[in-house]
C-alpha positions in Angstrom: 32.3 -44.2 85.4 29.6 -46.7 83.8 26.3 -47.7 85.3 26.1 -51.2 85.0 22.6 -53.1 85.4 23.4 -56.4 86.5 21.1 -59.6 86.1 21.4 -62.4 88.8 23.5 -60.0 90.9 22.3 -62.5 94.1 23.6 -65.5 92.2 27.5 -66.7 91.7 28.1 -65.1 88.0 26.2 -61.7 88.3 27.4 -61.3 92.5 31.5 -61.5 90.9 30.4 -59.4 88.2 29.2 -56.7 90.5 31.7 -56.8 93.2 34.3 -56.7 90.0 32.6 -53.3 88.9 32.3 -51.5 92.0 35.8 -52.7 93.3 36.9 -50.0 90.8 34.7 -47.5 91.1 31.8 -48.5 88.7 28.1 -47.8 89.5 26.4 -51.1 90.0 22.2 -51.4 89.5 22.3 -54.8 91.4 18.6 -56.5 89.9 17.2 -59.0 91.9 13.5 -60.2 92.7 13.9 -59.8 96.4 15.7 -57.1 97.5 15.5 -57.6 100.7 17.8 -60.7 100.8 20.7 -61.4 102.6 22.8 -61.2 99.1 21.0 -57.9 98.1 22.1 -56.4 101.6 25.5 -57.1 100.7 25.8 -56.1 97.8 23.8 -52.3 98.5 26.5 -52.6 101.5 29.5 -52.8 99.2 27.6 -49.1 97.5 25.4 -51.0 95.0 22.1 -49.6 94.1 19.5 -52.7 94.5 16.2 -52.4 92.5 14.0 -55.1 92.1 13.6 -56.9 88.7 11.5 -59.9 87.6 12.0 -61.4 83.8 8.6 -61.9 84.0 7.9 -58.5 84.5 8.6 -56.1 81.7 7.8 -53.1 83.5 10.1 -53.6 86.1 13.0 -54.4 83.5 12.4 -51.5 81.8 12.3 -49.0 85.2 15.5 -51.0 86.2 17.7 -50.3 82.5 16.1 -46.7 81.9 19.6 -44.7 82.1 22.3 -47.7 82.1 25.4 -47.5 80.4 25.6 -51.4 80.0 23.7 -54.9 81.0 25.2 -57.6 82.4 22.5 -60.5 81.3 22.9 -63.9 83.1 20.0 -66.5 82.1 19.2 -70.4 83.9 17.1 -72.6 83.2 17.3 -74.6 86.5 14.4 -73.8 88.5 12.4 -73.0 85.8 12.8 -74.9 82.2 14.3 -74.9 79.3 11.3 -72.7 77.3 11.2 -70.1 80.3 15.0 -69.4 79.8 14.4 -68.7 76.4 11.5 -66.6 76.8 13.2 -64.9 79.7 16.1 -64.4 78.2 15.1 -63.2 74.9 12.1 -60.4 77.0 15.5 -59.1 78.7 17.3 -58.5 75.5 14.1 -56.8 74.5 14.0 -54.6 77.0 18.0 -53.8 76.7 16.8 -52.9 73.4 14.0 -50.6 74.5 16.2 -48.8 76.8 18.7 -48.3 74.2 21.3 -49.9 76.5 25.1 -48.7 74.9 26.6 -52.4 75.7 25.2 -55.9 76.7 27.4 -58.6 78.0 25.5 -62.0 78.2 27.4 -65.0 80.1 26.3 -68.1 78.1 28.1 -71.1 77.9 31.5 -72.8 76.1 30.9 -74.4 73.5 27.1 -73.3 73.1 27.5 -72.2 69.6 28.5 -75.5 68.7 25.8 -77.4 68.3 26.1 -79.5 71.3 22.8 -81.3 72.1 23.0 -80.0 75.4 19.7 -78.6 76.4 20.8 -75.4 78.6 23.7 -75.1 76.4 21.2 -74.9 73.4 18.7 -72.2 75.3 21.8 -70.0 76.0 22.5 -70.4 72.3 18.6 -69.7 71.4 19.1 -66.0 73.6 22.3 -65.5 71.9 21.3 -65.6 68.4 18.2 -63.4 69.3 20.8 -61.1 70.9 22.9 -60.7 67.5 19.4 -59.8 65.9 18.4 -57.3 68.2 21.1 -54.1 66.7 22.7 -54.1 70.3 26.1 -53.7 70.6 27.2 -57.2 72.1 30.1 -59.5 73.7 29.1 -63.1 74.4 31.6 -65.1 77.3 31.0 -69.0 77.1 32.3 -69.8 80.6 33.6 -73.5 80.5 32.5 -75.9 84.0 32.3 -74.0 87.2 34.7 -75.0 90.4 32.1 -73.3 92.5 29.9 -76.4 92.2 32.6 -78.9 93.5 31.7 -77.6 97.0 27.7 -77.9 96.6 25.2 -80.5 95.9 25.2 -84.3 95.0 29.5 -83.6 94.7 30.0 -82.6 98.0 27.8 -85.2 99.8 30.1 -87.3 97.8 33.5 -86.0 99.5 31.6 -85.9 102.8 32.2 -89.7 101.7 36.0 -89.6 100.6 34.6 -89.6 97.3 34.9 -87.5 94.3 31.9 -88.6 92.2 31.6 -87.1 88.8 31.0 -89.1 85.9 33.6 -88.6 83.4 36.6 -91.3 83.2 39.6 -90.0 85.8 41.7 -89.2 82.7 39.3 -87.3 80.4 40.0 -83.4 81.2 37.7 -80.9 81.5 38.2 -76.8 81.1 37.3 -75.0 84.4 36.6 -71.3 86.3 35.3 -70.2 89.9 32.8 -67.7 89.6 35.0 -65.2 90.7 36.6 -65.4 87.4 33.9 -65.0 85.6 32.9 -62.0 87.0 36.0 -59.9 86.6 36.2 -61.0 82.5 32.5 -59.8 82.9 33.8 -56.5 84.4 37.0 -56.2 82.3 34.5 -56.6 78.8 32.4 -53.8 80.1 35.0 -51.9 81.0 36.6 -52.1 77.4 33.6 -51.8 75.4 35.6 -50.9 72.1 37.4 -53.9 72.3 35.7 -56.7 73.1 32.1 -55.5 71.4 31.3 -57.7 68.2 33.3 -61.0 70.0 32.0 -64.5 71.3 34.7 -65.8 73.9 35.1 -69.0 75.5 36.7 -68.5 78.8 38.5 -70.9 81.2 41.0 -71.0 84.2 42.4 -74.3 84.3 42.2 -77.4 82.6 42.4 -81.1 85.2 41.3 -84.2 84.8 39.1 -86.1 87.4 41.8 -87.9 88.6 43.8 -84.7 89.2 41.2 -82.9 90.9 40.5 -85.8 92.9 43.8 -85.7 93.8 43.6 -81.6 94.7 40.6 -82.2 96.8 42.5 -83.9 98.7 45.4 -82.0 99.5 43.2 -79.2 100.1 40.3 -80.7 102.5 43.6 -83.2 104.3 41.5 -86.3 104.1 41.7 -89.0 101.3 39.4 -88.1 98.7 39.2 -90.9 95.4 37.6 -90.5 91.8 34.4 -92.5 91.3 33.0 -92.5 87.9 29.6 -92.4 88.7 27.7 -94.4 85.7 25.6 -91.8 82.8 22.8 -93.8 83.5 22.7 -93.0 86.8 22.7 -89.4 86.0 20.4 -89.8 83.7 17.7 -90.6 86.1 17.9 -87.9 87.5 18.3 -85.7 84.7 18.4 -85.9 81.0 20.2 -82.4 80.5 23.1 -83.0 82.8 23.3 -86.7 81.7 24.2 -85.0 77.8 26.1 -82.4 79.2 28.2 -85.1 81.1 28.4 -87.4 77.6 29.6 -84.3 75.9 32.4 -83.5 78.0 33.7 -87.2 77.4 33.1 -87.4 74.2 34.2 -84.0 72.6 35.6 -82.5 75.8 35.5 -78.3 76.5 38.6 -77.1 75.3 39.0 -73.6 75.9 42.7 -71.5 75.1 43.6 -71.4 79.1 47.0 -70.3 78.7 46.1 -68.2 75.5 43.5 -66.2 78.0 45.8 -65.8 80.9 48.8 -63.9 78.3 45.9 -62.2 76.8 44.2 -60.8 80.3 46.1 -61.2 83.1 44.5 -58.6 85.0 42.1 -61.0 85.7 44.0 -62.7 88.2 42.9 -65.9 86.8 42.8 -69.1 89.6 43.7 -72.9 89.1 42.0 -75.4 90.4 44.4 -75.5 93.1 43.6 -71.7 93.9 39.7 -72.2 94.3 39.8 -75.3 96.4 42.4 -73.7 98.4 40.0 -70.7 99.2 37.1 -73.0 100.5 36.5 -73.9 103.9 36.6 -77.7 103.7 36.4 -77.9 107.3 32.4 -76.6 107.7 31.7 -77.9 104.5 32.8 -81.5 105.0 31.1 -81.2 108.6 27.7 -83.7 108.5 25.8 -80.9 109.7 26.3 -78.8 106.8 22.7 -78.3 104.8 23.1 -79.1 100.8 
């Protein structure tokens, strides 16, 4: 069995990557900043071993990788900025380094590698190219739009509305994956170092267009949900990086192989849009008195 360090493991992408791992048996070093959280309770609960890890403490990365088989690294820079991801980001890979971790898996983004303009896609792409210098032995997933954030936020205040407000045209599609997804590529990659060592993979579930996940919404919450395009400008008040990540997707779209990755690894278990919005509970999170 590996011993997996985990980044983020209280967040969406490192939480499914650690339940993924020690659903079969792995040993999970769940890192977090607060271990006393909720999330970090339920993870030590499913047999993970929490320790406490700050990016801006290098002595508590290094205590937390000493002895790990692999890293799972997960950067953001919401909450923080665009600079502190980098830095971040490139003091964990350091520290991989330092530990002589056998493996690191870093979740970036699709399409990062391209050139996009997008600020947090070009941060992720800053860590990556600092990861490819370090000698590690590396795989790089570029997970496309998350589903996960269709039930959060500025979105769901919308649908609290009967309105699906995203602002891309209703027939301009868009690559997706729940977080769930995520994390058990995450697991499979570790799992099957040999293979997937050396590769940079986009990775996707589903591919709908506003209209059609309007549409999905829908069916799935039983009220009449409608796409609104919500004007770029509008976005862009509020923030310049999501405003160009928002003019990409229209303009150049995310494509990613969907169908390509579910004949290649279907033991992911791979969900459609359908699937995700299925699983939510539309009833408490349409409910007024819901917090965002």
């Amino acid at each position: 069995m590996l011993t997996v360090a985990v980044t983020g493991a209280t967040g969406a992408q490192g939480g499914a990557t650690a339940r993924a791992l020690l659903s079969v048996g792995h040993h999970v070093r769940a890192l977090t900043r607060d271990p006393g959280s909720p999330a970090a309770r339920a993870l030590s609960a499913l047999g993970a071993d929490v320790r406490r890890a700050d990016f801006d403490d290098r002595a508590s990365l290094d205590a937390a990788l000493a002895g790990a088989d692999s890293l799972f690294a997960v950067t953001t820079p919401f909450g923080t900025g665009i600079t502190t991801e980098i830095r971040q980001g490139k003091e964990l890979v350091d520290a991989a380094a330092a530990a002589r971790v056998g493996h690191v898996v870093f979740t970036s983004a699709a399409h990062a590698d391209r050139g996009t303009g997008v600020p947090h896609y070009d941060s992720k792409w800053a860590v990556e190219q600092h990861l490819y210098a370090s000698g590690l032995p590396w795989t790089v997933i570029g997970p496309a739009a998350f589903m996960d954030n269709y039930a959060d936020g500025w979105t769901l205040e919308s649908l609290r509305e009967g309105s699906f407000a995203w602002p891309m045209p209703s027939a301009t599609p868009l690559t997706l994956i729940p977080a769930t997804d995520i994390g058990a590529f995450a697991a499979l990659t570790l799992r099957r170092r040999a293979e997937f060592t050396g590769r940079r993979i986009d990775i996707a579930s589903d591919e709908r267009t506003s209209g059609e996940m309007a549409a999905i919404l829908a069916s799935a919450a039983g009220r009449p949900i409608t796409h609104h395009e919500v004007p770029l400008d509008v976005v862009r008040r509020h923030s310049t990086d999501l405003a160009a990540m928002f003019a990409y997707f229209a303009d150049h779209g995310l494509g990613v192989d969907v169908t390509g990755l579910r004949h290649a690894y279907p033991e992911v278990g791979w969900h459609t849009f359908a699937d995700w919005a299925a699983g939510q509970d539309w009833a408490a999170l349409l409910s007024a008195g819901v917090p965002v």
